[in-house]
C-alpha positions as CSV (number, residue, x, y, z in Angstrom):
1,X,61.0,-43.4,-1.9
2,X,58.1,-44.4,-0.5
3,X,59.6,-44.0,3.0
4,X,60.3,-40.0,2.4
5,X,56.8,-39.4,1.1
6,X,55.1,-40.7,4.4
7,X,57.5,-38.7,6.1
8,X,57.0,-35.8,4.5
9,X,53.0,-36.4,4.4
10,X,53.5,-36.8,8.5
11,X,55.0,-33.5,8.6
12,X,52.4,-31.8,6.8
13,X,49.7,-33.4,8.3
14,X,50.8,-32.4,11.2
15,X,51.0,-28.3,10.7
16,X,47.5,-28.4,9.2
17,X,46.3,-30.0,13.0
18,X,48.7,-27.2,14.5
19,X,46.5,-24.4,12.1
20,X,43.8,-26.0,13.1
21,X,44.7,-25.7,17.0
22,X,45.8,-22.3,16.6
23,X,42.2,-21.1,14.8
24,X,40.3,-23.7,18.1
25,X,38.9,-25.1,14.5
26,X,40.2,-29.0,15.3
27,X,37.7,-30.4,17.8
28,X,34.9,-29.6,15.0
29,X,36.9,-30.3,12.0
30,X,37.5,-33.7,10.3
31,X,41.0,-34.4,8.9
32,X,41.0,-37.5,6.1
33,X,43.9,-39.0,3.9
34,X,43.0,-41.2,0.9
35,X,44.7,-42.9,-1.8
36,X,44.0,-43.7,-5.2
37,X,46.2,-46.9,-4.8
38,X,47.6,-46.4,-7.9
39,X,47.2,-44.7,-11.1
40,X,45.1,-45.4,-14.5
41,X,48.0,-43.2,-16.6
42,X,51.6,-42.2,-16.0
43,X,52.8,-42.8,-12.4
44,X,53.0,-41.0,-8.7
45,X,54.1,-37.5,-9.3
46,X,53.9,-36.9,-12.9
47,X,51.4,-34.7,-14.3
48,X,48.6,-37.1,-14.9
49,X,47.9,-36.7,-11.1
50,X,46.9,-33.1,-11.3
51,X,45.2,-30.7,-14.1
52,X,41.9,-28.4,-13.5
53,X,38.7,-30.0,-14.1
54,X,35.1,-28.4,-14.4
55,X,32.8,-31.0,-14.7
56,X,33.6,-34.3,-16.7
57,X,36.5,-32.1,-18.3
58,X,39.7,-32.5,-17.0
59,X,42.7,-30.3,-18.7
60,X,46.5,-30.7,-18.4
61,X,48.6,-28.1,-19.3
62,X,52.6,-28.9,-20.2
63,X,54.6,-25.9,-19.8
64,X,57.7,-27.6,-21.8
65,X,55.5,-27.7,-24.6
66,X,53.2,-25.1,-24.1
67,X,50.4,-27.5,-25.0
68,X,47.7,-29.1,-23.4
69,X,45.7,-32.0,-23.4
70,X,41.6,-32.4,-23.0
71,X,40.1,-35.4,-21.3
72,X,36.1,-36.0,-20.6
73,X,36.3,-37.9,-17.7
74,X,33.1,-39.2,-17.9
75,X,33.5,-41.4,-21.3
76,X,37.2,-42.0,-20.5
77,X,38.4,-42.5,-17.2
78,X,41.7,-43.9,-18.3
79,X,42.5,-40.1,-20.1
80,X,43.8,-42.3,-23.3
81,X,41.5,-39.9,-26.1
82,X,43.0,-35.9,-25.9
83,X,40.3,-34.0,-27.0
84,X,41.6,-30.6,-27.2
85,X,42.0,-30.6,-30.9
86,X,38.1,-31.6,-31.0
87,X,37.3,-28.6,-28.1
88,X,39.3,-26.0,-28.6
89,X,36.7,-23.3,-26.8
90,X,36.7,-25.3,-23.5
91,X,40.7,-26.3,-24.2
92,X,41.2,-22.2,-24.4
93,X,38.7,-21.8,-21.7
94,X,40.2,-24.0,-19.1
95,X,43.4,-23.0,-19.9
96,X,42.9,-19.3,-19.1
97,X,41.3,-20.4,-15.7
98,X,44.1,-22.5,-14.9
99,X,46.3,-19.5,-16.1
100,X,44.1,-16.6,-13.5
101,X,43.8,-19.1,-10.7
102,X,47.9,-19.8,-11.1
103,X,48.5,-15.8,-11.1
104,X,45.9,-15.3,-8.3
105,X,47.4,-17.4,-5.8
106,X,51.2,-15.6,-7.2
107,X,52.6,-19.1,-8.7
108,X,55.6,-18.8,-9.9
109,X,55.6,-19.9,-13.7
110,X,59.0,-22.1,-15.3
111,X,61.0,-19.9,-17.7
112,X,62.1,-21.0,-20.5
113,X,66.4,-22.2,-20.8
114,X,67.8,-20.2,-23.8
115,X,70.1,-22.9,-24.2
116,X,68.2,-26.0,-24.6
117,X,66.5,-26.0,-28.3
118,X,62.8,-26.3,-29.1
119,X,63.2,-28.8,-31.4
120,X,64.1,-32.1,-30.3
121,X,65.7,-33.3,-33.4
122,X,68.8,-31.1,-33.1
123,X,69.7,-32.4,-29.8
124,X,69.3,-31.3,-26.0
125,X,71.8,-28.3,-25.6
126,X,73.5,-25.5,-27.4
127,X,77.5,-25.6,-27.9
């Protein structure tokens, strides 16, 4: 695994230094990689490593659940205490600009599967 994500960061890497060729940008520009070196919550590629944050405040959104979870970073860097039932104005707040800058940049959003239910006590799938 770990093997296919440096090969896939080389590749990437390198067609941001072609961009910055092709703009005569990459003699005056600076190009750095760091790494957490691992993770206070959840694990590489979950989404724990992303979210919108403005300020301290850092907000996750899960689409499966169409919830999301609240986090001042400054009191709790390990994002263990959700506030989002204590904030719900910032909660709404960052959600909605997480929402415009998704449709801004034309994300494309998950749909929902008709035949999987909502409620995880009956099960995973429709007959």
């Amino acid at each position: 695994m770990y093997a296919g994500f440096m090969e896939t960061l080389d590749h990437y890497v390198g067609e941001v230094l072609q961009a910055l060729n092709d703009c005569g940008l990459r003699e005056n520009t600076a190009v750095m990689l760091l790494s957490d070196n691992g993770r206070l919550r959840g694990s590489k590629w979950n989404l724990y490593e992303g979210g919108i944050r403005e300020g301290d405040l850092k907000l996750l959104y899960f689409y499966e659940k169409q919830t999301s979870e609240l986090y001042d970073l400054s009191e709790d860097t390990g994002e263990t205490y959700d506030l989002s039932h204590y904030r719900p104005g910032q909660t709404t707040q960052l959600e909605n600009e997480l929402m415009e800058q998704l449709r801004s940049v034309h994300s494309r959003f998950p749909r929902r599967n008709p035949a999987y239910y909502s409620d995880d006590s009956k099960g995973k799938e429709t007959q």
